[in-house]
KEMITOR-460245 format. One record per residue (C-alpha): residue number from 1; residue in three letters; x, z, y. Coordinates in Angstrom, 1 decimal. Last residue first. Example, Ala and Ser with C-alpha at 12.3 -4.5 7.8 and 13.67 -1.06 7.14 Angstrom:
% residues 2
+-----+---------+--------+--------+--------+
! num ! residuo !     px !     pz !     py !
+-----+---------+--------+--------+--------+
!   2 !     SER !   13.7 !    7.1 !   -1.1 !
!   1 !     ALA !   12.3 !    7.8 !   -4.5 !
+-----+---------+--------+--------+--------+
//
This chain:
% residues 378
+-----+---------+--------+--------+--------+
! num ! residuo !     px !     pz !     py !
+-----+---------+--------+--------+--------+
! 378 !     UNK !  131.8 !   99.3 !  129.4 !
! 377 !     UNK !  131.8 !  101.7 !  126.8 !
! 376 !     UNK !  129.0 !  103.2 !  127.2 !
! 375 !     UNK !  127.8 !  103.0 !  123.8 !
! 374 !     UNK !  124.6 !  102.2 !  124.5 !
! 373 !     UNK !  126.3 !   98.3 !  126.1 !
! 372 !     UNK !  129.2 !   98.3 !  123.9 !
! 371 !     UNK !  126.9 !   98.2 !  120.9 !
! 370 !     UNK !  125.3 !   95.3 !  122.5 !
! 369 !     UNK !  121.0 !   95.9 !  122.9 !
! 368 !     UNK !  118.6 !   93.7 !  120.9 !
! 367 !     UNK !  115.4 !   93.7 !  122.1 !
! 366 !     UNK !  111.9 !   92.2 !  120.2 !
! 365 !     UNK !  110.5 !   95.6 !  119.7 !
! 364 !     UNK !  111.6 !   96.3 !  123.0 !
! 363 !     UNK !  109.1 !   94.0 !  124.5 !
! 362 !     UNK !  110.6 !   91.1 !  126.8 !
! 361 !     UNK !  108.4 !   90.3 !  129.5 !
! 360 !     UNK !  106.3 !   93.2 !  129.5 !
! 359 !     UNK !  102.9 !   93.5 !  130.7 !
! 358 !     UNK !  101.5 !   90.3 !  128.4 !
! 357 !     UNK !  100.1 !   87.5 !  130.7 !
! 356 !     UNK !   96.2 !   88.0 !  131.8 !
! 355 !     UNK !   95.9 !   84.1 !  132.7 !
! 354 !     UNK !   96.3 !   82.7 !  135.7 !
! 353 !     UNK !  100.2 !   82.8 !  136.5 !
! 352 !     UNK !  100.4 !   84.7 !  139.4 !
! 351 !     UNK !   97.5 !   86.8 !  139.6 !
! 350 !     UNK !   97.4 !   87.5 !  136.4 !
! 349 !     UNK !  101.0 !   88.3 !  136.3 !
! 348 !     UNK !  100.1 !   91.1 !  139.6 !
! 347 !     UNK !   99.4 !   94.2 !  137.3 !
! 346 !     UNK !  102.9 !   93.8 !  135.4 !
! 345 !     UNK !  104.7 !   94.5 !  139.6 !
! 344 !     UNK !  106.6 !   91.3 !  140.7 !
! 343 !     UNK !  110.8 !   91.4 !  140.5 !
! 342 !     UNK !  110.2 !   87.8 !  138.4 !
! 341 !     UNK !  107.0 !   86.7 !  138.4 !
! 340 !     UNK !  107.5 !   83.5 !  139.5 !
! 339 !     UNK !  110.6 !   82.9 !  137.8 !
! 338 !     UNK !  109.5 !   84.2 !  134.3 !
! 337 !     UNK !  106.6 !   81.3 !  134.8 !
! 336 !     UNK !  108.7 !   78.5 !  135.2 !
! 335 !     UNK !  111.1 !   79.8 !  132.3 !
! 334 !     UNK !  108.3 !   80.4 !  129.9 !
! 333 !     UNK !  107.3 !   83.7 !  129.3 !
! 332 !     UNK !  107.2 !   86.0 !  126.2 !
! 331 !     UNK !  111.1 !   86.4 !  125.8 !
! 330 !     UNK !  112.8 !   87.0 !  123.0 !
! 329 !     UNK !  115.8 !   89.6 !  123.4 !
! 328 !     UNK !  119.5 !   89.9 !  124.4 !
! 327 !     UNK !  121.6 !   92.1 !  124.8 !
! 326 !     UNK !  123.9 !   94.1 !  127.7 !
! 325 !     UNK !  125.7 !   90.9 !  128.9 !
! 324 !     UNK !  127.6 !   91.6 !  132.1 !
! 323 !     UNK !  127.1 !   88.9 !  135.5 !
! 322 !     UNK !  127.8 !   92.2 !  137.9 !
! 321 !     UNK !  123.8 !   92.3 !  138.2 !
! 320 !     UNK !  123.5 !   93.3 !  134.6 !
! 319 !     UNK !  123.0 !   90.9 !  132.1 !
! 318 !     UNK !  120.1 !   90.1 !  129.4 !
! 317 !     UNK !  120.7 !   86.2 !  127.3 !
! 316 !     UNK !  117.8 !   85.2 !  126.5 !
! 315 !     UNK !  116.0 !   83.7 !  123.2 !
! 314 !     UNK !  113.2 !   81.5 !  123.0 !
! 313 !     UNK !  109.6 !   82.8 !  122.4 !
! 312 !     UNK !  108.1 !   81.5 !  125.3 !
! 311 !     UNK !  109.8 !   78.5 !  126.2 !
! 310 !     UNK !  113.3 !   78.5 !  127.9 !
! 309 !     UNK !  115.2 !   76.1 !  130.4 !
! 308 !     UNK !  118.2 !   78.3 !  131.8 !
! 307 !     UNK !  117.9 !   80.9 !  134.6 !
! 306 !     UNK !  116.3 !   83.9 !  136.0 !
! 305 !     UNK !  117.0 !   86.3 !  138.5 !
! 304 !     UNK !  116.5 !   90.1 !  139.7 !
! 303 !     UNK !  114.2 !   91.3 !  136.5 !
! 302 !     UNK !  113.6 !   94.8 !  136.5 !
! 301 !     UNK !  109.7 !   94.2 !  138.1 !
! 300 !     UNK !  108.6 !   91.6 !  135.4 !
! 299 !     UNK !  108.9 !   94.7 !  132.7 !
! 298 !     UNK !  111.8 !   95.2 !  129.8 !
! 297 !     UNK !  110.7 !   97.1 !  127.2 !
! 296 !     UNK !  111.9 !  100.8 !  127.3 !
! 295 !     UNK !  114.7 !  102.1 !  124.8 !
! 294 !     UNK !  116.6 !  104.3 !  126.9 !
! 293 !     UNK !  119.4 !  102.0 !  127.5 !
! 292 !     UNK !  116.9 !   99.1 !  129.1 !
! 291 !     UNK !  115.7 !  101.7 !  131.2 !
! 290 !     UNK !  118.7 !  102.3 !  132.8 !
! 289 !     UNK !  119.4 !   98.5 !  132.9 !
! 288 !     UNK !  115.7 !   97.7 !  134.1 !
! 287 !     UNK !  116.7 !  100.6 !  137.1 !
! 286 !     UNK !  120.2 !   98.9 !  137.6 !
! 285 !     UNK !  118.3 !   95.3 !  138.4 !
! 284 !     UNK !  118.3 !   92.8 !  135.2 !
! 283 !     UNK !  119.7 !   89.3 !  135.1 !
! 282 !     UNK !  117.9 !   87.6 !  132.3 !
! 281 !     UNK !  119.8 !   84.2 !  130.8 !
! 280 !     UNK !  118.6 !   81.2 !  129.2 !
! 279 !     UNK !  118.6 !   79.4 !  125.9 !
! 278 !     UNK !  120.4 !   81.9 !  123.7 !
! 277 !     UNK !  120.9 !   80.5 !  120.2 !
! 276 !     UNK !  119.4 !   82.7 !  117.8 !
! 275 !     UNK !  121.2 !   83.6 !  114.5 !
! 274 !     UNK !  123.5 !   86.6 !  115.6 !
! 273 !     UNK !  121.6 !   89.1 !  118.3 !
! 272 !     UNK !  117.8 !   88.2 !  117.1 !
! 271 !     UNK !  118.3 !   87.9 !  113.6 !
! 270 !     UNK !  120.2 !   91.3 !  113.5 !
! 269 !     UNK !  118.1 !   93.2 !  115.5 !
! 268 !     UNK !  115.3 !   91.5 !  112.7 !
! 267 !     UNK !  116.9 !   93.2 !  109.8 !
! 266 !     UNK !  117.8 !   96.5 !  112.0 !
! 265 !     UNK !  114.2 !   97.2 !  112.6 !
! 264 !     UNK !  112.8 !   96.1 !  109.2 !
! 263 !     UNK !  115.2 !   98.2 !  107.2 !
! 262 !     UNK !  117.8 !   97.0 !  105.4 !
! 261 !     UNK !  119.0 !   95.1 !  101.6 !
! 260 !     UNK !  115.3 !   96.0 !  100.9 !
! 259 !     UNK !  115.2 !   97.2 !   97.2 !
! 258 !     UNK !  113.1 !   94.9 !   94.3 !
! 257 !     UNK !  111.1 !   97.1 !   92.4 !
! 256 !     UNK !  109.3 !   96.0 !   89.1 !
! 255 !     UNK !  106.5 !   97.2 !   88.2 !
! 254 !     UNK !  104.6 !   99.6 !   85.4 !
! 253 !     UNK !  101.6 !  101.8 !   86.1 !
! 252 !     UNK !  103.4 !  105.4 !   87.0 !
! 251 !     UNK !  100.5 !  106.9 !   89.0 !
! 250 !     UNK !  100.8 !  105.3 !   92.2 !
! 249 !     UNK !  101.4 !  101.7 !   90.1 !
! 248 !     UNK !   97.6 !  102.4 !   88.9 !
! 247 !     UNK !   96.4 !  103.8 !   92.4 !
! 246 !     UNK !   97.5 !  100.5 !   93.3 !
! 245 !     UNK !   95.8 !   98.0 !   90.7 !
! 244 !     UNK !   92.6 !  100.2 !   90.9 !
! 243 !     UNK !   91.1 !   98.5 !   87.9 !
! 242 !     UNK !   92.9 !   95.9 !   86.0 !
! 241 !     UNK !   94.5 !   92.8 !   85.9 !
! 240 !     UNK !   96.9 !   93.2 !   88.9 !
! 239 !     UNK !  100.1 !   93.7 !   87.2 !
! 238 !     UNK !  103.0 !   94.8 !   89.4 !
! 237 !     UNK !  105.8 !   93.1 !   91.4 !
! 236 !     UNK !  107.2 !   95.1 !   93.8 !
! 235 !     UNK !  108.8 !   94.4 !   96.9 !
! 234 !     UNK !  111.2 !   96.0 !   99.4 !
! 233 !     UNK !  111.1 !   95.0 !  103.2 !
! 232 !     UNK !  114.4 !   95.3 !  105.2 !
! 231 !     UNK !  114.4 !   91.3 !  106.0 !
! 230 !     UNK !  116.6 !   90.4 !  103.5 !
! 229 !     UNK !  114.6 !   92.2 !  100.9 !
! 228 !     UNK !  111.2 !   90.4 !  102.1 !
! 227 !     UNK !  112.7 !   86.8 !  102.0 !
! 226 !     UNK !  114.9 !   87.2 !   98.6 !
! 225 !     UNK !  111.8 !   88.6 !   97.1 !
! 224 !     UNK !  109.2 !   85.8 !   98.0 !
! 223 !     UNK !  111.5 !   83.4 !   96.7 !
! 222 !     UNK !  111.9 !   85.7 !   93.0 !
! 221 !     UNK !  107.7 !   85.7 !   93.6 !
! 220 !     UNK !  107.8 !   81.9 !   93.6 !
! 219 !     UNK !  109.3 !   81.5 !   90.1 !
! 218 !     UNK !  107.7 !   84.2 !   88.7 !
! 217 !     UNK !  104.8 !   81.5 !   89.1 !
! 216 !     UNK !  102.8 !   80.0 !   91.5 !
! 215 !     UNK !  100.3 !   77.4 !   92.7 !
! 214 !     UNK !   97.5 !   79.9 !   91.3 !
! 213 !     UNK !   94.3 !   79.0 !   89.5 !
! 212 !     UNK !   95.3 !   77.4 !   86.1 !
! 211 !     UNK !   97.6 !   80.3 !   85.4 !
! 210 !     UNK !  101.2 !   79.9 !   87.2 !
! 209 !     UNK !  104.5 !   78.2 !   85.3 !
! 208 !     UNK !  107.8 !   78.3 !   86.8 !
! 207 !     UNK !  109.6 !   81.1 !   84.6 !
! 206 !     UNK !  112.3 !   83.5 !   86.3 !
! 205 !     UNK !  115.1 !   84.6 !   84.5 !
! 204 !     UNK !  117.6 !   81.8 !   86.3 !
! 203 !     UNK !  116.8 !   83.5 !   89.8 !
! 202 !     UNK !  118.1 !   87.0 !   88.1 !
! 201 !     UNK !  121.3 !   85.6 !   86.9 !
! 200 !     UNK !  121.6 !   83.5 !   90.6 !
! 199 !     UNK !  121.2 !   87.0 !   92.0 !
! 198 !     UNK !  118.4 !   88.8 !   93.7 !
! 197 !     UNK !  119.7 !   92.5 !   94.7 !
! 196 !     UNK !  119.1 !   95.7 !   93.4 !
! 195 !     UNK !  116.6 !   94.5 !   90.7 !
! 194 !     UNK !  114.3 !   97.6 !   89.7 !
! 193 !     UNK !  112.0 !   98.3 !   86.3 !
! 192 !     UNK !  113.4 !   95.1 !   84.1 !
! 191 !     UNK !  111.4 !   94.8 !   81.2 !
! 190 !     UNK !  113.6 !   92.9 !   77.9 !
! 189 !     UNK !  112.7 !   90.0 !   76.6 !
! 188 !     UNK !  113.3 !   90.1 !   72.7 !
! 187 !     UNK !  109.7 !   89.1 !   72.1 !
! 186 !     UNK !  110.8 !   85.7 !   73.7 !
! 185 !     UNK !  107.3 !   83.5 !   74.2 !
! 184 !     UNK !  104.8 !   86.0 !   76.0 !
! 183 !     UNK !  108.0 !   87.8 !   77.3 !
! 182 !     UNK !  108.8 !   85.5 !   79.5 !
! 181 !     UNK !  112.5 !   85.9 !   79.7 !
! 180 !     UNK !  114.9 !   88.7 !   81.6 !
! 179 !     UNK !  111.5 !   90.3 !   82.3 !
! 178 !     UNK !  110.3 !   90.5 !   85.7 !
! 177 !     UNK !  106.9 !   92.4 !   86.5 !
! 176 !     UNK !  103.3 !   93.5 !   84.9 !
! 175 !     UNK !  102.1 !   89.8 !   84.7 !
! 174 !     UNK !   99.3 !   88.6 !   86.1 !
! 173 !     UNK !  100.1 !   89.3 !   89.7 !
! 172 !     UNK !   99.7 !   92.0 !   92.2 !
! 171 !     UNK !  102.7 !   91.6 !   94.6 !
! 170 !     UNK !  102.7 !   94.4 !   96.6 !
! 169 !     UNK !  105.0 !   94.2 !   99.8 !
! 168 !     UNK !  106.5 !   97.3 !  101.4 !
! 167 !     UNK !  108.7 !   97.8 !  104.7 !
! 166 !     UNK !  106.2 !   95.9 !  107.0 !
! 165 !     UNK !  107.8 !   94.6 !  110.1 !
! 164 !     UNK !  104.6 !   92.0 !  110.5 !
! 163 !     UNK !  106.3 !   89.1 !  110.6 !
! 162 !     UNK !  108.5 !   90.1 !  107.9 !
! 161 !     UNK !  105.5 !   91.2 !  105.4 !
! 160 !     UNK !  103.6 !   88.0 !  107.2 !
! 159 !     UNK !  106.7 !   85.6 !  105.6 !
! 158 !     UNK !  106.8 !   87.6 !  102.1 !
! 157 !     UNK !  103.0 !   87.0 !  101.9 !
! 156 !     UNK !  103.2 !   83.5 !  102.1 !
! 155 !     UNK !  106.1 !   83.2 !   99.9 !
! 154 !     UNK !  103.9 !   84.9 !   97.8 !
! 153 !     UNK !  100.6 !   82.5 !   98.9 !
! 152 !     UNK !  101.7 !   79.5 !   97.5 !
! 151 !     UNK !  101.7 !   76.1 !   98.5 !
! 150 !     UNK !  103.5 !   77.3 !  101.6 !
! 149 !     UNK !  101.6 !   74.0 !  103.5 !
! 148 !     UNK !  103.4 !   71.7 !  106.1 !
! 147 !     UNK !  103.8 !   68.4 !  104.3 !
! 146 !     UNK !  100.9 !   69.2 !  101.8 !
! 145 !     UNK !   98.4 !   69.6 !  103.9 !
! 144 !     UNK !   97.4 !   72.4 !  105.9 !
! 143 !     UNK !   93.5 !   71.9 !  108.0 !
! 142 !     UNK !   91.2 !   74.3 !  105.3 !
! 141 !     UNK !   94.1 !   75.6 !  103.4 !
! 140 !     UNK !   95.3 !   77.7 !  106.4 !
! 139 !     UNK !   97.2 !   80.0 !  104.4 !
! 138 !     UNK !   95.3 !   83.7 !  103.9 !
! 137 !     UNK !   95.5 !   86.8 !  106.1 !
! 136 !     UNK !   93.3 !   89.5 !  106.0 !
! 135 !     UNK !   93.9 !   91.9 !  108.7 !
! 134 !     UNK !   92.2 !   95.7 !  107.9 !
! 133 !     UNK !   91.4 !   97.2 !  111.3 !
! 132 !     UNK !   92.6 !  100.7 !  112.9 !
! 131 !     UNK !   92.9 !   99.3 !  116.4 !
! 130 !     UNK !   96.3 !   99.4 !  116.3 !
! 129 !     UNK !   96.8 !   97.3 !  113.0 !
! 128 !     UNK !   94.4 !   94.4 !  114.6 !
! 127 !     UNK !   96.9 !   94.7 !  117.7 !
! 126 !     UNK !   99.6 !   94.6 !  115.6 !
! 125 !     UNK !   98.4 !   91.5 !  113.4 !
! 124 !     UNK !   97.2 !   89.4 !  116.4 !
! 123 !     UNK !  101.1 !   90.3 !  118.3 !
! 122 !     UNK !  102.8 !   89.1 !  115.1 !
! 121 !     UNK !  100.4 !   85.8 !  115.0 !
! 120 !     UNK !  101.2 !   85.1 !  118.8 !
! 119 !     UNK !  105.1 !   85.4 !  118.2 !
! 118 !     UNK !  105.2 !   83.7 !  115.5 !
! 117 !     UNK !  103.6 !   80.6 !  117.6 !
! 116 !     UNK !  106.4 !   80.9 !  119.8 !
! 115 !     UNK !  109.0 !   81.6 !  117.4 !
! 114 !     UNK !  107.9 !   78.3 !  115.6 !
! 113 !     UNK !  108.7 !   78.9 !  111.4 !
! 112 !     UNK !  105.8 !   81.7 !  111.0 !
! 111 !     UNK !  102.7 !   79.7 !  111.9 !
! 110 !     UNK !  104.0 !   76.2 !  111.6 !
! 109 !     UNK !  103.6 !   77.1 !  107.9 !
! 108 !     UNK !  100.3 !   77.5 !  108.4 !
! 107 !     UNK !   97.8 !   80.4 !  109.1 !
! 106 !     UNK !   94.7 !   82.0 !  108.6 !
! 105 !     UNK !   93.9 !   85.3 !  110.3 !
! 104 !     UNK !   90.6 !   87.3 !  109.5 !
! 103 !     UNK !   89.9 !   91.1 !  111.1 !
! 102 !     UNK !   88.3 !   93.8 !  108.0 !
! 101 !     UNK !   86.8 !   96.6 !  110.0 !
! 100 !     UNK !   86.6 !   99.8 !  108.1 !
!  99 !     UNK !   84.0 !  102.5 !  107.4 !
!  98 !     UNK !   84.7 !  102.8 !  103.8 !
!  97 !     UNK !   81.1 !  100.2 !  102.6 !
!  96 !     UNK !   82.5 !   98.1 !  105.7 !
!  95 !     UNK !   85.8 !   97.7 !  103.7 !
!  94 !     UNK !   83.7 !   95.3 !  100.6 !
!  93 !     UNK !   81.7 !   94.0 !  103.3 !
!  92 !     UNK !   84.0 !   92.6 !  105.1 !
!  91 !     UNK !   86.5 !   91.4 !  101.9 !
!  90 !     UNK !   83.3 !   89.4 !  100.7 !
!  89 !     UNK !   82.5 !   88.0 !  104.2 !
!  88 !     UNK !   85.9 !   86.8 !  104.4 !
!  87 !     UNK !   86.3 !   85.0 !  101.0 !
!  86 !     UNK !   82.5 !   83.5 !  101.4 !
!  85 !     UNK !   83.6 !   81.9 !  105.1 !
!  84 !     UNK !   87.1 !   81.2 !  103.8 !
!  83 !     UNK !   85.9 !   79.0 !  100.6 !
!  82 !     UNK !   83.6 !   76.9 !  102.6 !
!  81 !     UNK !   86.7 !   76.0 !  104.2 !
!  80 !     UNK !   88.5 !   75.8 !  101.2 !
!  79 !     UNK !   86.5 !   73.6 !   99.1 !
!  78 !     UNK !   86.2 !   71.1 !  102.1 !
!  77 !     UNK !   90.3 !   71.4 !  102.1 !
!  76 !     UNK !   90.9 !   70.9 !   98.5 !
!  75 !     UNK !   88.8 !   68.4 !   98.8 !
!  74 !     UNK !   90.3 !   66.7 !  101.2 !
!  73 !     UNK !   93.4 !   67.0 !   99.8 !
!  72 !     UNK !   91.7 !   65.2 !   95.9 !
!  71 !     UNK !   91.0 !   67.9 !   93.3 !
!  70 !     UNK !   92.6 !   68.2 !   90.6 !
!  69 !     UNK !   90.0 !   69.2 !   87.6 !
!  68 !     UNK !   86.7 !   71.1 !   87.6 !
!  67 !     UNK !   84.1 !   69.3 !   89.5 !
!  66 !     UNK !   82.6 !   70.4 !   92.8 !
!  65 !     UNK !   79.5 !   71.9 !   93.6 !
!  64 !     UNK !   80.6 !   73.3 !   97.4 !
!  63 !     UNK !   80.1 !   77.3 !   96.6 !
!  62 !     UNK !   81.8 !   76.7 !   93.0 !
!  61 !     UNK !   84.6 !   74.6 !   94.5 !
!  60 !     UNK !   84.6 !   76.6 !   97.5 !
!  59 !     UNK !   85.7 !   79.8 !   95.6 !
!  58 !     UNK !   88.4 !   78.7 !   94.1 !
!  57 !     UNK !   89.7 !   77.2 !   97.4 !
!  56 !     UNK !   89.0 !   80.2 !   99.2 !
!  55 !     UNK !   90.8 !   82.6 !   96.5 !
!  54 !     UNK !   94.3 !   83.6 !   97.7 !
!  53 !     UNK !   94.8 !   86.8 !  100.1 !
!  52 !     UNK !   97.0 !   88.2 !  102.1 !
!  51 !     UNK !   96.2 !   91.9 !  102.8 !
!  50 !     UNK !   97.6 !   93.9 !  105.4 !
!  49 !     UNK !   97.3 !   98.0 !  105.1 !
!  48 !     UNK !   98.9 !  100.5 !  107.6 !
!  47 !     UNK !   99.6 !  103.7 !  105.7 !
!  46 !     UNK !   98.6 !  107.5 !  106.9 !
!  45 !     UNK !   97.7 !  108.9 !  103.7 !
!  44 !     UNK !   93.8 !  107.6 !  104.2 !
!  43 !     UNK !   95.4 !  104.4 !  104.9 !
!  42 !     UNK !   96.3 !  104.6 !  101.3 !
!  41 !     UNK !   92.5 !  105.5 !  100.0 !
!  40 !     UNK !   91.5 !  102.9 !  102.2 !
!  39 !     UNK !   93.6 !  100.4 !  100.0 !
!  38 !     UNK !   93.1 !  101.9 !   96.9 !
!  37 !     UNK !   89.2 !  102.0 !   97.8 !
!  36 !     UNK !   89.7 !   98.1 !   98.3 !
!  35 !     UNK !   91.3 !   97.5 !   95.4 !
!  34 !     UNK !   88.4 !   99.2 !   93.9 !
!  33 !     UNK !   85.7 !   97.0 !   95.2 !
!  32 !     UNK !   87.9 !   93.8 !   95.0 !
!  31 !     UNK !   87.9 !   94.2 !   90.9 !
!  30 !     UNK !   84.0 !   95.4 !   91.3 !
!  29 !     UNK !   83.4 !   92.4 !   93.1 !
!  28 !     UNK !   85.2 !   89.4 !   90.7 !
!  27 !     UNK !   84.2 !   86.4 !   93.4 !
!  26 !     UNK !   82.6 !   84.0 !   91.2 !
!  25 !     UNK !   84.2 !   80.4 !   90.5 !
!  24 !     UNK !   84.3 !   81.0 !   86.6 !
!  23 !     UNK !   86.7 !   84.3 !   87.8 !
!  22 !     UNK !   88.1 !   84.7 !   91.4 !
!  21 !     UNK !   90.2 !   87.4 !   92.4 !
!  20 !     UNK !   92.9 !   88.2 !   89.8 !
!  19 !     UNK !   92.7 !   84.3 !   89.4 !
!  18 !     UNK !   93.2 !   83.5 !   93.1 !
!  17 !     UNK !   95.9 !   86.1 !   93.4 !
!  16 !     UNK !   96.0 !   88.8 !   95.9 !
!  15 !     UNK !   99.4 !   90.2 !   97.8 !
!  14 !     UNK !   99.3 !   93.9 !   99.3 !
!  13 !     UNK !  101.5 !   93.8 !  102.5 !
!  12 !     UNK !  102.6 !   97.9 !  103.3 !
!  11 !     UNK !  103.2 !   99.7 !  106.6 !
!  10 !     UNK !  104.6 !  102.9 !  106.7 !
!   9 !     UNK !  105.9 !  103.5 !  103.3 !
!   8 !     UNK !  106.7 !  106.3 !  101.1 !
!   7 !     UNK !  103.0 !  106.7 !  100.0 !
!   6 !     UNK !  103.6 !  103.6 !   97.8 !
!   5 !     UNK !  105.5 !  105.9 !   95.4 !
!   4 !     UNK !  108.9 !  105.2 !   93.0 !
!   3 !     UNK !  109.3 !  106.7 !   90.2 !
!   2 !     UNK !  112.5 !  107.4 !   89.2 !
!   1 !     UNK !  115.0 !  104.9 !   87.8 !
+-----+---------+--------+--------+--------+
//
């Protein structure tokens, strides 16, 4: 297999361990020094950059006092709320020496399973992404328990890599990739470089147990894998034990490459138009059709009527105004409020509802339009 490069990709989720990151409850800062020159060194090429990151709970127990061992839920939370505050100040100053704003988003599982919620985390992450910030996003140890808590931060990182469109995740782990058995115990295990698709034979090959910091093993990062490759994003697992982890897999560092199945785009076109049920329907004006066809968002102003009981992020049906569905899309309104402004201009929604709403009310990013529809076929 040729080399493959990190510079191929637009946007790019670089996954951090708690033990890559914390040693004997300190933060490692020359390790998170130079992953953080790779990093601006990649945005330097033109990349966008998220990080998810383990390591408040480790580093809570040592800033809080506590024993080694399990620690009790509340603990766990204490440790990592005192955890955050030292985690996030670390990574700030760490990009403030490049000129670079680090932005801080914790979430929970709720967080990426509620389209509505989704929706607000996947607008947080663009906007910090368009305004040339670093987002560092870790679970929400301080308030998840363990009903609604990933319990590990590569599944983690697989959900904000699909959230966030990104067509690249970087799993830096302790291990340099998949072997067809661990190879610390089978010294016949054999290094795979790429897996072109996750199948029960690959599934079986990975082991279950993580180091005494981390929640996960190969186990985890397989899940993580079948998430980001379904939804266009490919994913390597590298080794994260030394210096300059990414500059490292730039330069021919060993890893294993798992191939997205599509891109981004067409992956989540294809989760809005098939798996969504439609819980109300749009009925656009010609202009919002015209526009619709050229790839615009849709704006308050096309919209002629609205129908059905919807939440913001639900999915619509779109039609013209002779009762034909063109698409369909998630819309950022609820029902009540999608009537009200509903033919009105975007700079009157504050007005209207009370709160500077977003301009559009169903952004093309989150559009899907029918086949028949572009095609003029209809």
């Amino acid at each position: 297999m040729a080399h493959r490069s990190l510079k191929g990709f637009n946007r790019v989720v670089v996954k951090i361990g708690s033990a890559l990151l914390v040693e004997q409850g300190e933060l490692k800062r020359a390790w998170l020094d130079a992953l953080i020159s790779d990093v601006v060194s990649l945005t330097s090429a033109g990349a966008e950059i998220l990080i998810v990151s383990s390591g408040s709970i480790a580093l809570g127990r040592s800033v809080l006092g506590l024993p080694k061992g399990p620690l009790k839920l509340e603990e766990s939370q204490a440790a990592a709320a005192a955890g955050q505050i030292a985690l996030a100040q670390a990574y700030a100053d760490a990009l403030g020496t490049h000129g670079k704003t680090a932005g801080q988003i914790l979430l929970t599982l709720g967080d990426t399973e509620e389209r509505r919620r989704y929706l607000n985390a996947r607008a947080t992450i663009a906007t910090l992404l368009k305004m040339g910030a670093v987002p560092i996003v870790n679970e929400n140890d301080s308030v998840a328990t363990s009903e609604i808590r990933y319990g590990d931060n590569d599944r983690l990182a697989a959900r904000v890599a699909t959230m966030a469109s990104a067509d690249c995740l970087v799993l830096l782990s302790d291990i340099d990739g998949l072997y067809t058995a661990p190879p610390a115990q089978d010294p016949e295990a054999v290094f795979l470089p790429e897996v072109p698709r996750i199948t029960a034979e690959i599934e079986a090959m990975a082991g279950s147990a993580g180091s005494e910091l981390s929640r996960g093993g190969m186990k985890t990062k397989i899940d993580a894998g079948k998430i980001a490759t379904a939804a266009g994003t490919s994913m390597v697992i590298t080794s994260g034990k030394e210096l300059n982890p990414l500059t490292r897999l730039e330069d021919g560092a060993r890893g294993t490459w798992f191939p997205a199945l599509a891109t981004p785009a067409t992956a989540r076109k294809a989760w809005i138009g098939g798996h969504l049920e439609p819980k109300g329907r749009i009925t656009l004006d010609d202009g919002a059709v015209s526009a619709m066809k050229s790839g615009k968002s849709l704006l308050p102003a096309g919209v002629a009527t609205v129908a059905g009981h919807f939440s913001r992020g639900d999915a619509v049906v779109l039609l013209d105004l002779e009762g034909r569905t063109i698409g369909r899309g998630l819309i950022a309104y609820d029902a009540e409020e999608a009537q009200l402004i509903a033919g009105r201009n975007s700079r009157e929604i504050e007005a209207i509802v009370g709160y500077p709403g977003r301009a559009e009310m169903i952004h093309r990013d989150d559009l899907v339009l029918e086949d028949a529809f572009l095609n003029g076929t209809r």
